[in-house]
N, C-alpha and C positions, 0 to 999 in steps of 0.2 A: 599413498597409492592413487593414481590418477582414474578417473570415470570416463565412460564413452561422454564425446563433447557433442550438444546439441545445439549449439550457438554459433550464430557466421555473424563476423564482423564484415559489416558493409562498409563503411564508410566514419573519416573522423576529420575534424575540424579544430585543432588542438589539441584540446585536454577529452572533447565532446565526441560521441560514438554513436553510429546508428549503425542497429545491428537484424539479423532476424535470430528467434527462438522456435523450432519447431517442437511440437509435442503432441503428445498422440490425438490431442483433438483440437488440434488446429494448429495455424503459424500464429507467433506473437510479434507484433513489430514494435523496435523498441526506438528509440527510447519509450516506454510504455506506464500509462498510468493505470493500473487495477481499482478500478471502484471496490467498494468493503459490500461484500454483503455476508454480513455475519454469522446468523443465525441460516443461512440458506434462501436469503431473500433481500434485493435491494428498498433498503425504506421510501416508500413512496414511488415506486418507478416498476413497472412491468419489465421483465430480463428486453422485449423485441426493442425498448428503446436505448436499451444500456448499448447492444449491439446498433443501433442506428449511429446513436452517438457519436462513435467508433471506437468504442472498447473492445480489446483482442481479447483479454483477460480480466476475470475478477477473484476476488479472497473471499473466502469464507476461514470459517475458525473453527479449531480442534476443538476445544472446549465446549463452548456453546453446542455444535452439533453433538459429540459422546454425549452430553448430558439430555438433550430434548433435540430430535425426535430419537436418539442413540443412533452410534456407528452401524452397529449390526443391520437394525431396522434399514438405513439407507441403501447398505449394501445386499439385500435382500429385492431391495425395488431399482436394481440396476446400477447403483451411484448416483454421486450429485449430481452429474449432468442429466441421466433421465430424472430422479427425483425431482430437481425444479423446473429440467425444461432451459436451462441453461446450457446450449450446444458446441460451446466453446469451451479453451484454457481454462484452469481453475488451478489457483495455487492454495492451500492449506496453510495457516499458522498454526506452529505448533501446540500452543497454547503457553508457550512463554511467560509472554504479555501479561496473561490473566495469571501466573506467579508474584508480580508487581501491583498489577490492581484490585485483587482480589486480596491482598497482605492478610487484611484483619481475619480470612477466611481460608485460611491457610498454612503448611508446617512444609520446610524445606528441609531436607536429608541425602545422604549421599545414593539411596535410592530412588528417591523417588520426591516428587512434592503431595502433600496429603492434603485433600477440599474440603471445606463442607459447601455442598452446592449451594449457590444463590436462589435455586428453584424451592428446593423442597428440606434444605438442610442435609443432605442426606451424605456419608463419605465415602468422597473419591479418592482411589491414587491414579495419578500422574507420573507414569515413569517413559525415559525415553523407550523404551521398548512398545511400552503402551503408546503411546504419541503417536507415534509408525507405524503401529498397527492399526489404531483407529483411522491415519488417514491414507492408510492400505485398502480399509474398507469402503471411506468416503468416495475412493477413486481419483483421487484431484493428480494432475497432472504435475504440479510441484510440491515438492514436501519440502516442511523444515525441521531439521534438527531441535531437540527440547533444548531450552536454555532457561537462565535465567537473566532478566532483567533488572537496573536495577535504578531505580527514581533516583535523577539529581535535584541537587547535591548529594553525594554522599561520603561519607568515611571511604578513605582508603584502603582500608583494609577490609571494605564491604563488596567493593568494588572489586579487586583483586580474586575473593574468596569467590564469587560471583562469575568469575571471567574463568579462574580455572574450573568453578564446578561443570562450565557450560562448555568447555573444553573435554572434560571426560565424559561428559554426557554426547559431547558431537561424535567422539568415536563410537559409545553406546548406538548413538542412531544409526551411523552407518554401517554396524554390523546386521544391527535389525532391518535394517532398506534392503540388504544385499538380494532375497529372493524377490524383489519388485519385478513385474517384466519389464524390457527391452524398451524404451524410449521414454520412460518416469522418470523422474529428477527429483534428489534433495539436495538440500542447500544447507550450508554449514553458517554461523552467525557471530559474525566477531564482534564482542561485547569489551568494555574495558573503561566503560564511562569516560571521563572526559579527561583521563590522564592518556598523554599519547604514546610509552612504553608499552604498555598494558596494552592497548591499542596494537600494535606494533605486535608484541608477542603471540596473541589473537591471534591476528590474519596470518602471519609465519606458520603455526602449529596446525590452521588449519585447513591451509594449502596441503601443509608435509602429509595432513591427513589425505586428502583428497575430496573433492564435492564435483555436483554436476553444474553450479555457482553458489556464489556465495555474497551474504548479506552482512549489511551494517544495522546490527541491533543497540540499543541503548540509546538513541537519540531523540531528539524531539519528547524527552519526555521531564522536564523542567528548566533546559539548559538552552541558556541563550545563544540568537541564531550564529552565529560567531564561533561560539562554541562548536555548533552541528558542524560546521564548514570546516572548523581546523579539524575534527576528527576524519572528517573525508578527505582532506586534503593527507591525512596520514595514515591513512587504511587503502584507498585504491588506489596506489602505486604500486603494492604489497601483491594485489590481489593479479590473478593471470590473466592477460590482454583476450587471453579467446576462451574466455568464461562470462556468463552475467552479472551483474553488479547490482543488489536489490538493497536502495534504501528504504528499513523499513520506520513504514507510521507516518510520512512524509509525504504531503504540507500542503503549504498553502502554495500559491504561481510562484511568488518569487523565490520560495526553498527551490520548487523544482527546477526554475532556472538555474539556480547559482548550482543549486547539486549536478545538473546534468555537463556545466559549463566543467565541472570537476570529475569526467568522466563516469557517471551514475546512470546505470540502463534502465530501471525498474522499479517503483513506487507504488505507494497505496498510504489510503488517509481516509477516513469516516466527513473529512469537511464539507466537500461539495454535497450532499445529504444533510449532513447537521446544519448546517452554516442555513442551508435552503428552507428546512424546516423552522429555522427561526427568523425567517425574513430578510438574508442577507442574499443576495445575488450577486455572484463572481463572474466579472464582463474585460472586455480589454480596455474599459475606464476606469478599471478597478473595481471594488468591492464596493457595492448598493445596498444600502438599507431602503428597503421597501414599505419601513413603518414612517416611515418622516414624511411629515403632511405636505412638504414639495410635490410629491405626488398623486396625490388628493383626486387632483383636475387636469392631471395630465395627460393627453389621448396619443401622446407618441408611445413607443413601443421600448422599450428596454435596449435595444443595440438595433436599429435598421439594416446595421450590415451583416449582422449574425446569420450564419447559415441554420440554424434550430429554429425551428416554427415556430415556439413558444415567446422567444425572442424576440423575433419582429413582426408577429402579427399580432399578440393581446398589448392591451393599450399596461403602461404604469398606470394609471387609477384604477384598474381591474384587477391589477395583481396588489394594488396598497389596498385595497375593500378586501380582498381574500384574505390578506395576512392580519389585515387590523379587526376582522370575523371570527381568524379563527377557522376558515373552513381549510378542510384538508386540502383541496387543490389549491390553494393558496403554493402549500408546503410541496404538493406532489410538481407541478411546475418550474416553482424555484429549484429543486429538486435536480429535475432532467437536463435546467438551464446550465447549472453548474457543471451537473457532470460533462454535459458537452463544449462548456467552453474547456473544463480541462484536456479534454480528446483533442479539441482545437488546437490548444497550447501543445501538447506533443506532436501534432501530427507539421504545423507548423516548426518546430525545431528540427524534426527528423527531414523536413525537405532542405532545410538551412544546412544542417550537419550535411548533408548529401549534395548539397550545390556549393560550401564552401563559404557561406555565409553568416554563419552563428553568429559572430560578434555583430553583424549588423544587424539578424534580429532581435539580440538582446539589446540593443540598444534602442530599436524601434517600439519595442515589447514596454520596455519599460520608462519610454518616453509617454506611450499611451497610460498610461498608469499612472504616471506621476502626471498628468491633465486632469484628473478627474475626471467626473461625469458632465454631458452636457448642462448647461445651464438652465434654469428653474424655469418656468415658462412665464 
């Protein structure tokens, strides 16, 4: 059974789509990257710079929130958007994920998955009804169906067992979504690891269900890039032209090149945070390590043509003394660098996808990238 559609496709260049997403607090323009802020908070980054950036949209997580500060608790103080002050989109995981990475902490069953939390030891159940209802309370403007995920390599037969449970769980969720009001979306999650049958069957079953879009779950999480891309290359064909397309967990620039070049609306990844926090800075020379003593003495800036402040007005040896310190703005900088050159990186394809250009910015894109960084001084 099909869902009211909030999705307008603008524009395509191939295989590649530029779309808009409205939802009840705000438009999303897509192709779109979601910065992660987990717990209800971007690491290192105040929300007014995530919006500078040009972020439509960010993630927060089912998990992490139910358990500290709890669902109820937030939805008592208005929702996530007044609770942090976050005034925009907000998509919810459903807590999947943390079926996967939390294994040792953990018991899966046909009702429910059972925790013991990371905080305090204490048990949870995790049932799609529960999912949906905690991020009923959160408020988030996209929901996702409970699934499970499942780390490659895997058994066959893990995989499979895996793909139908998150198939009876997707209809579980959309019975539970059904009293949502009028313009909230959940997303259905085709799983099937890296076999493309299972794949295949996925995205079929849960079309026939219905969603308000729907996502690629299972990837990026041991399986080479090759791998990621044949799975897309055989799930968004499957999936309907005037619906969203959310690859989740995904990447680094060049996944999100090649996935968007393969018709992929929607993203989100913890890297540009992490990557920043340890010194790495993601630019259109590619990826900079900031510890390496080239930059010691060097008083040019990080990118001069970067439209981010952080970019091109602090010198490289100001941000290699921050990182080789130790001090937090080392990390909180690196940080807001990343995140905005990824905002760069889509807001640049979405005008390419729109002027008919794509293949020549990919090619331009990753001409810059494969240069490397200016030369050592």
């Amino acid at each position: 059974m099909s869902l009211p559609n909030h999705f307008e496709l603008l524009a395509t260049d191939g295989t590649a789509r530029t779309g808009r997403l409205t939802t009840p607090h705000g438009v999303v323009r897509t192709p779109a990257f979601m910065p992660v802020g987990t717990a209800g908070a971007m690491k290192g980054m105040h929300w007014r710079e995530v919006r500078d950036a040009g972020a439509d949209i960010v993630l927060g997580n089912t998990y992490h929130l139910m358990l500290r500060p709890g669902a109820e608790r937030i939805a008592t103080l208005g929702g996530l958007q007044a609770f942090t002050g976050w005034n925009g989109p907000m998509l919810t995981d459903s807590g999947g994920f943390q079926v996967m990475s939390l294994s040792d902490l953990r018991k899966v069953n046909e009702k429910a998955v059972t925790f013991r939390s990371h905080i305090d030891g204490a048990k949870v159940e995790l049932s799609p009804e529960r999912s949906i209802e905690v991020q009923r309370l959160l408020g988030s403007d996209i929901a996702m169906q409970m699934d499970e995920c499942v780390r490659l390599p895997a058994e066959r037969s893990d995989i499979e067992r895996a793909m139908r449970l998150s198939l009876r769980w997707a209809e579980r969720s959309k019975r539970a979504f059904e009293t949502a009001p009028a313009g909230y979306m959940l997303c259905g999650i085709v799983q099937g690891g890296d076999i493309p049958e299972m794949r295949r069957t996925s995205a079929r079953e849960l079309v026939d269900i219905g969603f308000h879009g729907y996502a690629i779950g299972g990837l990026a999480v041991g399986e080479p890039q090759a791998v990621m891309l044949a799975m897309i290359e055989e799930t968004a064909p499957l999936l309907p032209i005037d619906r969203p397309r959310y690859l989740m967990g995904v990447g680094t620039p060049e996944d999100l090149l090649e996935a968007v070049s393969r018709g992929i609306d929607m993203f989100d990844c913890v890297l540009p945070t992490r990557n920043g926090r340890h010194g790495m800075a993601f630019t259109r020379f590619g990826q900079i390590n900031l510890r390496n003593a080239r930059h010691a003495d060097d008083p040019r800036p990080l990118d001069e043509e970067s439209e981010w402040p952080a970019a091109h007005n602090i010198s490289r040896a100001y941000l290699h003394h921050l990182v080789r310190s130790g001090e937090t703005l080392g990390a909180m900088l690196l940080s807001e660098i990343n995140v905005a050159y990824y905002q760069h990186l889509m807001r640049g394809m979405r005008e390419a996808i729109s002027s008919g250009t794509f293949e020549m910015f990919q090619q331009q894109t990753r001409a810059g990238w494969a240069r490397g960084d200016i030369a050592p001084r």
